[in-house]
N, C-alpha and C positions, 0 to 999 in steps of 0.2 A: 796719309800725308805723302810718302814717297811715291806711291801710285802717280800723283799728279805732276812727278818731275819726266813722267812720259811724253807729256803735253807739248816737252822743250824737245821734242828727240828728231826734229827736223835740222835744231841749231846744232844737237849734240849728237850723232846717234846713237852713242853708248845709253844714252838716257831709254833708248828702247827697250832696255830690257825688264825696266818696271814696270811694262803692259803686261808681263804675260804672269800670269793667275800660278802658273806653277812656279816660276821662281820665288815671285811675293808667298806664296805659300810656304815654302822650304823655309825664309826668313821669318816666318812669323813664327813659325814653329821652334827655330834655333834663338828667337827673342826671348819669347814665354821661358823657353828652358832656363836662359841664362839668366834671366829676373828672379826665377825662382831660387836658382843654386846659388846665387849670389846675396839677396836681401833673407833668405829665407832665414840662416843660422840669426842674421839680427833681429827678424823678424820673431822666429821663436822667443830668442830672450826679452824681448821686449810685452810677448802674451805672457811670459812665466813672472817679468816686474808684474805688469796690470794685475797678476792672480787670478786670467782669466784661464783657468785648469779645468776637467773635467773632475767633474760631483757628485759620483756615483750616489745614487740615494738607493735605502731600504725598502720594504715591502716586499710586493708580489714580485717585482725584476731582482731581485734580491733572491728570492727564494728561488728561482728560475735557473739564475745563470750560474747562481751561488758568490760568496762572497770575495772567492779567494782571485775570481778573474775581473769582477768589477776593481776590486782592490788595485790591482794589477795595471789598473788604467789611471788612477785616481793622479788627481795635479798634474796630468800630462797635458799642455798647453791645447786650446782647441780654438775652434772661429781661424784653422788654419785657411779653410776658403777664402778670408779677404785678399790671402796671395794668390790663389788662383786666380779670383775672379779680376783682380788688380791688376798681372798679369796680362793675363788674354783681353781686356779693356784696353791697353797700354799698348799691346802690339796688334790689334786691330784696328787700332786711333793711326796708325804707323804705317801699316801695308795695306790696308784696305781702300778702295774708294768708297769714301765717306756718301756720296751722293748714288747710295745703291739703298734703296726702299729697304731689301731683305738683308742686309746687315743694319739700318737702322731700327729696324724692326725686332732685330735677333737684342741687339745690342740693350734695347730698352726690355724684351723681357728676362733677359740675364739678371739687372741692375733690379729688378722689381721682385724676384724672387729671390735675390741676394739681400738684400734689404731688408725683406718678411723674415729670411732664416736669422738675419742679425740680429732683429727684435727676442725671435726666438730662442737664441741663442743665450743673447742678453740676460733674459728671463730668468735661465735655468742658471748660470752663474752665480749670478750678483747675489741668487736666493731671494729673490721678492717673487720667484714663483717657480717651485722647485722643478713640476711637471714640464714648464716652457709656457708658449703660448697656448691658450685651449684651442681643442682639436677643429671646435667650429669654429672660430674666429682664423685660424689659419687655413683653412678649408675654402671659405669665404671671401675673404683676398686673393687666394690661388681663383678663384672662380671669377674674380673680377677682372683679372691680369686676361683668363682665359676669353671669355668675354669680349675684351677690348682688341683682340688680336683677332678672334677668330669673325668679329664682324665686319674689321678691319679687310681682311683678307677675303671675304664673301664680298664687298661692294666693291671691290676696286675691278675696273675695263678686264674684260676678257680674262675672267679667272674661271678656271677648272671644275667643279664638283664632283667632276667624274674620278671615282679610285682606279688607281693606277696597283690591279692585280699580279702580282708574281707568276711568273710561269705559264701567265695565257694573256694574249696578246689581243685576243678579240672581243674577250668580254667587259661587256661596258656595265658600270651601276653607277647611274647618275644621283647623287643624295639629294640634288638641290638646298632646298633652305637648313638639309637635317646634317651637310656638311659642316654648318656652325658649330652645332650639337658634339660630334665627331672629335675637333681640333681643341675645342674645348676638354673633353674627354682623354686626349693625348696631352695636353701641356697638363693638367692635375695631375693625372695616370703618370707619366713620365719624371715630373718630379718628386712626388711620394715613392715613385718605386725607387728611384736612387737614395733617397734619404734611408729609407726602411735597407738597402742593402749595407747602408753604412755602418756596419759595427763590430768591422775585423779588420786589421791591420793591411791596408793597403786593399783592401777587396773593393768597394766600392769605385777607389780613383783607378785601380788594372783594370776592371769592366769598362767603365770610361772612356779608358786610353781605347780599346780593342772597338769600340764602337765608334768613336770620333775618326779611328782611321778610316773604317768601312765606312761612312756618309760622307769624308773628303773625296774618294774616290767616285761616290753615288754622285755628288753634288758637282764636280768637273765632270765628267760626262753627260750630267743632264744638262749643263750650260754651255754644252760645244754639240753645235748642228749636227756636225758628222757622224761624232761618235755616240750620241742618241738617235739619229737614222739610222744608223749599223746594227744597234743594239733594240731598236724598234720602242725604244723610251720614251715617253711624254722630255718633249724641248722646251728648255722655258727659260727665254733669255735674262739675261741678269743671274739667275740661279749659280752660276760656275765662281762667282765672287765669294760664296759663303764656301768655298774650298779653302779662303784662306782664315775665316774665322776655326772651320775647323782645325785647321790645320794648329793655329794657339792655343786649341784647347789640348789637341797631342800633346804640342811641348811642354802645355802646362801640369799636361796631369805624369809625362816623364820627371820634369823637377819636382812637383811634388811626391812623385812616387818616392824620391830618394829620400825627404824626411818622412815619410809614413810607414814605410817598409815599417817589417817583422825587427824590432821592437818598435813602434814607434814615438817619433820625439815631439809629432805634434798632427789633432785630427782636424779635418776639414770642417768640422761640423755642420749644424743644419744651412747655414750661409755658402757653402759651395754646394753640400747635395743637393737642395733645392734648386739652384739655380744652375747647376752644370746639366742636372735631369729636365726640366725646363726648356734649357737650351737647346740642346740634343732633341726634345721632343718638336721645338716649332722649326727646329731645321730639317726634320724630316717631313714636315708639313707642307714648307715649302718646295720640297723639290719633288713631291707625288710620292713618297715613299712609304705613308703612313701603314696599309698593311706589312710591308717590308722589316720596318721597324721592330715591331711584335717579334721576330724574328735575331736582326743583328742582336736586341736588346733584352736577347732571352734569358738572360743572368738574372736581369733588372724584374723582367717580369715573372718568372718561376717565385723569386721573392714577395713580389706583392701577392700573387694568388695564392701562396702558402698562407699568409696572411688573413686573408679571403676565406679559404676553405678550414682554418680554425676557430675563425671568429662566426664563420656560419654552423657549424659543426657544436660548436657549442651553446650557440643559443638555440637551434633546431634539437641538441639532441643531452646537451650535457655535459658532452665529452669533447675532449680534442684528439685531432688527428695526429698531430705532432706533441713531441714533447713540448717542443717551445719553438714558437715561430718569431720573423721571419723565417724560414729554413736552413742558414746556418748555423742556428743559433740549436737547430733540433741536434745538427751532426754534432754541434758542441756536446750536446749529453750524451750523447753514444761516443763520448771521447773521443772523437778525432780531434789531432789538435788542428791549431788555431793557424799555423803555416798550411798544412794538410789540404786544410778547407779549403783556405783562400789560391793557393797554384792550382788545384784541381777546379776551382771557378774562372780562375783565370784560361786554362787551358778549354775550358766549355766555351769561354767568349771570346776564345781565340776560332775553335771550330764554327760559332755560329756565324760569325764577320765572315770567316771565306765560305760559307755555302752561301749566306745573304749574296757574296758577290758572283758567284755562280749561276744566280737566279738573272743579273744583267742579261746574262746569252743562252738562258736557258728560255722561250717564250712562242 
């Protein structure tokens, strides 16, 4: 909305300064924050009225993580995502220009996979479905979501196929039609791995934060001529606007960091991981970074393929690699504790963000 008080900056010139992408950026970021420190303590007590708590249930995760840390979490308010994603909705309605394709684009599958995790979310509360939604049935909507974006983005004028490789500059691999394939692959992939990270105090929203900086910087320089010439980057105009949607999801995941922290007063649940991992997945889509990704989001991904390599491990062989997967949940049983884990992850995704941007002028 403020973006278009540029339009007047011939009557006013002060009004110039809501053109440029880096200060709207700086305010979306300092918006998201203040939305969340601000409604959040209401917000909480308002999940803790509804009784919408977290419900540890028994069995196999039971016997796993044991009962004394499920415990531990029990009636601490969750579906805290609808501040996040409320948030960053709110200040990219604000600073952004609305009539930019790849924010409305980002915008709609934020809102599509916040929704799905709602339902899911929903599920596992209320107790009319202890598990959440089935694994297919929410598999199947992420594929649909994926689908509609990634055909999207194959038909439209003069769009790319070609992967934009790290660290070499000349080799070309065109996927053509199997680029569909690809982005689809990256928005499911992307929001499953942050959900699956999500199950330690503040670990999921720190990785977050550490990723959504490193793609505001990827995403201004792939939208400004010069400094993708310099940098020898795929140019893609319009691309530099989704500097400011990242930039709210920073702010967002700084206010939410402060109620999530070690102890926490209240979790994101499947309604922000799915749809913050989501996000982050079709913005790297858009700005050629998709190998790169793999990379900044190597927190997100080490989780999923621990995953992967238990659940293949033991139907190939019987056994598991891990004690309990995702992979922090393994260091759980070899007792590290639960701050431990999560700064020691954080500080991985702190390294992997500056060598991803390293890779800019490394080519």
């Amino acid at each position: 909305m403020f973006y278009y008080l540029s339009q007047f900056r011939y009557e006013f010139s002060a009004l110039n300064i809501f053109k440029y992408i880096t200060f709207r950026a700086g305010l979306a970021a300092v918006t998201t924050f203040l939305i969340c420190i601000i409604v959040g303590p209401w917000f909480i007590r308002k999940l803790k009225e509804w009784n919408l708590g977290e419900k540890p249930v028994g069995g196999a995760r039971q016997d796993v993580l044991g009962s004394e840390h499920l415990e531990s979490k029990r009636d601490i308010p969750t579906m805290g995502g609808i501040l996040i994603i409320g948030s960053i909705l709110a200040s990219v309605l604000l600073w952004a220009d609305l009539g930019n394709s790849y924010i409305l684009l980002t915008i709609f599958t934020m809102l599509w996979l916040a929704v799905l995790g709602f339902i899911d979310d929903y599920l596992k509360i209320s107790g009319k479905c202890a598990g959440g939604m089935a694994s297919r049935t929410k598999l199947l909507w992420q594929l649909v979501l994926a689908a509609i974006v990634s055909l999207y983005i194959y038909t439209q004028p003069g769009v790319s196929t070609v992967l934009d490789i790290p660290f070499l500059k000349n080799l070309i691999i065109d996927l053509g039609a199997f680029y569909v394939v690809l982005v689809m692959i990256i928005v499911v992939g992307t929001s499953n791995a942050v959900n699956l990270t999500d199950g330690l105090d503040g670990l999921a929203i720190g990785c977050t934060l550490m990723v959504a900086i490193a793609l505001s910087f990827m995403c201004y320089v792939t939208g400004n001529v010069n400094l993708s010439q310099y940098l020898f980057i795929p140019y893609i105009p319009g691309a530099g606007e989704l500097t400011i949607f990242c930039a709210a999801i920073v702010g967002a995941s700084l206010g939410f960091l402060w109620f999530n922290c070690y102890p926490a007063s209240v979790f994101m649940g499947d309604v922000g991981a799915l749809s913050l991992g989501g996000t982050l997945g079709i913005i790297a889509v858009f700005i050629k970074k998709e190998f790169l990704l793999f990379m900044v989001g190597g927190v997100f991904a080490w989780e999923a393929i621990s995953v992967m390599i238990q659940v293949a491990s033991f139907k190939l062989t019987g056994k598991r690699i891990f004690l309990c997967a995702p992979y922090h949940h393994h260091l759980q049983k070899i007792n590290w504790k639960e701050n431990k884990i999560v700064i020691r992850f954080w500080i991985v995704g702190i390294i992997l963000a500056l060598l991803s941007l390293t890779t800019l002028k490394i080519r």
